[in-house]
C-alpha positions in Angstrom: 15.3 10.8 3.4 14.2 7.3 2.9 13.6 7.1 7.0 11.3 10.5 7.1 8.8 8.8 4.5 8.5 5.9 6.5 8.1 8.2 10.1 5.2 10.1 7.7 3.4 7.0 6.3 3.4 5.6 9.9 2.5 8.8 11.0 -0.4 9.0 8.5 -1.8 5.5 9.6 -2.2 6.1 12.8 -3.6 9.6 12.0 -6.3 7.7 9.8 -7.5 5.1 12.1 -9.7 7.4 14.1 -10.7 9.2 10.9 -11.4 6.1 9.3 -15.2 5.6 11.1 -16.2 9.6 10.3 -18.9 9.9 7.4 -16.5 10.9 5.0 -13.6 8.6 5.7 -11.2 10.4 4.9 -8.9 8.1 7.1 -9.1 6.0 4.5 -7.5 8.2 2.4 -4.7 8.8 5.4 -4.4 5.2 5.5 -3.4 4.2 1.9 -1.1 7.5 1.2 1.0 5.8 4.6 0.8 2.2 3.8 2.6 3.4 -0.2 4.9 5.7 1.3 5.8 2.7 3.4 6.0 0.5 0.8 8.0 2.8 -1.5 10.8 3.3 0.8 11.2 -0.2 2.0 12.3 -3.5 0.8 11.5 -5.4 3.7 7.2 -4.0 3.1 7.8 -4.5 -0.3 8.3 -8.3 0.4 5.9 -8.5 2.9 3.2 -7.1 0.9 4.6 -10.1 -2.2 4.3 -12.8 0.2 1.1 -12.5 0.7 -0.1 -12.0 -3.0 1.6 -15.0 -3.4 0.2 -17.0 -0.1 -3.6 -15.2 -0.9 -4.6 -15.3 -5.0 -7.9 -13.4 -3.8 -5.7 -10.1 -2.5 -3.2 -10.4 -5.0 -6.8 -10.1 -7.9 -7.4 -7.4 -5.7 -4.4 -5.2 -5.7 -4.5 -6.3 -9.8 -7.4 -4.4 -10.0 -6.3 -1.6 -7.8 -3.3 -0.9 -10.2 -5.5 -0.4 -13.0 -7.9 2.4 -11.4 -5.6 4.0 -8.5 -3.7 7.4 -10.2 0.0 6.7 -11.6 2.0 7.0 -8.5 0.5 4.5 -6.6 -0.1 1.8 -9.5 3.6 2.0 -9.9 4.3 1.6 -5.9 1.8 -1.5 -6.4 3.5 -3.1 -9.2 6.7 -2.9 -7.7 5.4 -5.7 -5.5 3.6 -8.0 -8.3 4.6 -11.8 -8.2 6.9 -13.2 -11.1 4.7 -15.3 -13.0 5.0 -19.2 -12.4 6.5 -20.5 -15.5 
């Protein structure tokens, strides 16, 4: 099952690029349902997506912020890939 979330988030990107530039951009909204479906059902995303809040402090204040005003679904897809702490 894991596998047909994937084929739909990457389905749902490239379904959203061309609606992206339209007035309402509601390939925006295409665009971020794929990239958490994508990131929900795969470890290997899920790491990508923590390297780089760890590599860039300025996208990982970003994606804090996002957690706090995106609906509960997603801010639990996006804390799955917070960065420990540094202790």
């Amino acid at each position: 099952m894991s596998t047909v979330y994937k084929l739909m988030g990457i389905l749902l990107i490239f379904g959203g690029v061309p609606l992206f530039w339209t007035p309402v951009p509601v390939g925006l909204i295409m665009i971020a349902v794929g990239l958490s479906l994508i990131i929900a059902n795969s470890d290997t995303a899920r790491g990508v997506v923590r390297r780089e809040r760890e590599k860039h402090h300025g996208f990982n204040r970003w994606l804090l912020k996002a957690e706090k005003i995106v609906p509960h679904p997603f801010d639990r897809i996006l804390k799955r890939t917070d960065i420990p702490p540094k202790s």
